[in-house]
N, C-alpha and C positions, 0 to 999 in steps of 0.2 A: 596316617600319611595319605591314604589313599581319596578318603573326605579332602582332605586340604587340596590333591590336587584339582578332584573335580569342583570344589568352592573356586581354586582360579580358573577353572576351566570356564566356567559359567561367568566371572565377571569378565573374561576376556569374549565371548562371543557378545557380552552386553556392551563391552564398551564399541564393538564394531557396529552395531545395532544401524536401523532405519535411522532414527534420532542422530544418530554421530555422522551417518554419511549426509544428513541437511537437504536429501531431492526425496517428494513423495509426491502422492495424488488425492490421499485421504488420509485421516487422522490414524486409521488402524495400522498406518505404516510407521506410525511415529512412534508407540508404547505408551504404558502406561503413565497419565501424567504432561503430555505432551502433544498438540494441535499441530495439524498442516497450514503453514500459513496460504495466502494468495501467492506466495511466489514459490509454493512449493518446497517450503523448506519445515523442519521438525524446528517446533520454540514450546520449552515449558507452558503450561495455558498459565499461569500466572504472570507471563512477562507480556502475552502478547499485548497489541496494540488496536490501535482503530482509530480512524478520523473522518468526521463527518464534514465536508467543503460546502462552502454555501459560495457565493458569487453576486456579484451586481455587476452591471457594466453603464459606465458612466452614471454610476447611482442608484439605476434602474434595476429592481426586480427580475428575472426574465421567468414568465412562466409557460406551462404550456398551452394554457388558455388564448395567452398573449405573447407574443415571439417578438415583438416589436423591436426589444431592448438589442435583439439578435442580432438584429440586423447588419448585411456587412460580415458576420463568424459565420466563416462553413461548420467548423467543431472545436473543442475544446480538447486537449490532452492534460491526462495529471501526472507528474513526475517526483517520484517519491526518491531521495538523493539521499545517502549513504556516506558524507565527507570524508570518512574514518579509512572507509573499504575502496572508495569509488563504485563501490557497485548498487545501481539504481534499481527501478524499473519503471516501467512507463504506463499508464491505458489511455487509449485513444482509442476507437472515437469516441466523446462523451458528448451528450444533447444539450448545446450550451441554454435551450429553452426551458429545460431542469430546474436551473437556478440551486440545484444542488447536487451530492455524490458521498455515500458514506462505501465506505473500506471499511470492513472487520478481518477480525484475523490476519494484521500485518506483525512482520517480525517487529521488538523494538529498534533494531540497527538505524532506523531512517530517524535521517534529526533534522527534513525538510521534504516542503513539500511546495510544487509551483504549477501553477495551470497556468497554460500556456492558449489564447488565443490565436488562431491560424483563419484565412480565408477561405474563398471557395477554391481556392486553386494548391492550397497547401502552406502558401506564406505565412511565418510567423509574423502577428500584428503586435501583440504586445504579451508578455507575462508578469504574472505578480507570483509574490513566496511568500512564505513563511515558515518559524521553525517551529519542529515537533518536538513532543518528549515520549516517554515513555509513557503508554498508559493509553488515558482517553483525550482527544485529541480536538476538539471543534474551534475550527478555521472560518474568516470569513474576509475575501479580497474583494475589492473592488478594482475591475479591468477597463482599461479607459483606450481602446484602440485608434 
């Protein structure tokens, strides 16, 4: 009897665990089995996600060599959207001269993704999307502001 209680005593502090409360800083918060994503939450490593963005704008390439294409973008944000949950996240500012932006270690929940276009002064110009799945993920918009 006394084995049996501490067997449930031990799965009940597991199932309260770092992993089940979903907010960390590093992976050792999360247990065995289990990666911190970017947004701070515990995902088995076999579910996580990733998505590498690439960009043109009005067809154009932008690189850092050449910022031309830029012209007119103060910065770029990516918004990573959650339909399910409502619950997003966002990074800004990103260097729309890049001409790209890989994410690793995102939860799977996000089943889209949209960079958004804004000026020098913060105005949104134009956004494009596209949807995710699960997994590995490679986007490629073209913004036409």
């Amino acid at each position: 009897m006394r084995i049996l209680l501490v067997a449930i005593s031990l799965l009940a502090s597991a199932c309260f665990s770092a992993q089940d409360a979903g907010e960390c800083n590093t992976d050792s918060q999360c247990g065995d089995g289990f990666s911190c994503t970017r947004t701070a939450e515990c995902v088995e490593i076999a579910r996580l996600s990733s998505t590498r963005l690439t960009w043109t704008i009005n067809g154009i390439t932008p690189s850092p060599a050449d910022s031309t294409a830029c012209n007119g973008i103060g910065e770029l944000e990516v918004d990573f959207d959650d339909s399910l949950n409502g619950l997003g996240t966002g990074f800004a500012p990103v260097p729309c001269a890049n001409g790209q932006v890989y994410y690793d270690k995102m939860p799977p929940r996000f089943d889209s993704v949209t960079l958004v276009a804004k000026d020098n002064a913060g105005r949104r110009l134009t956004s494009e999307s596209a949807v995710l799945r699960e997994g590995e993920n490679v986007v490629a918009l073209d913004l036409r502001p």
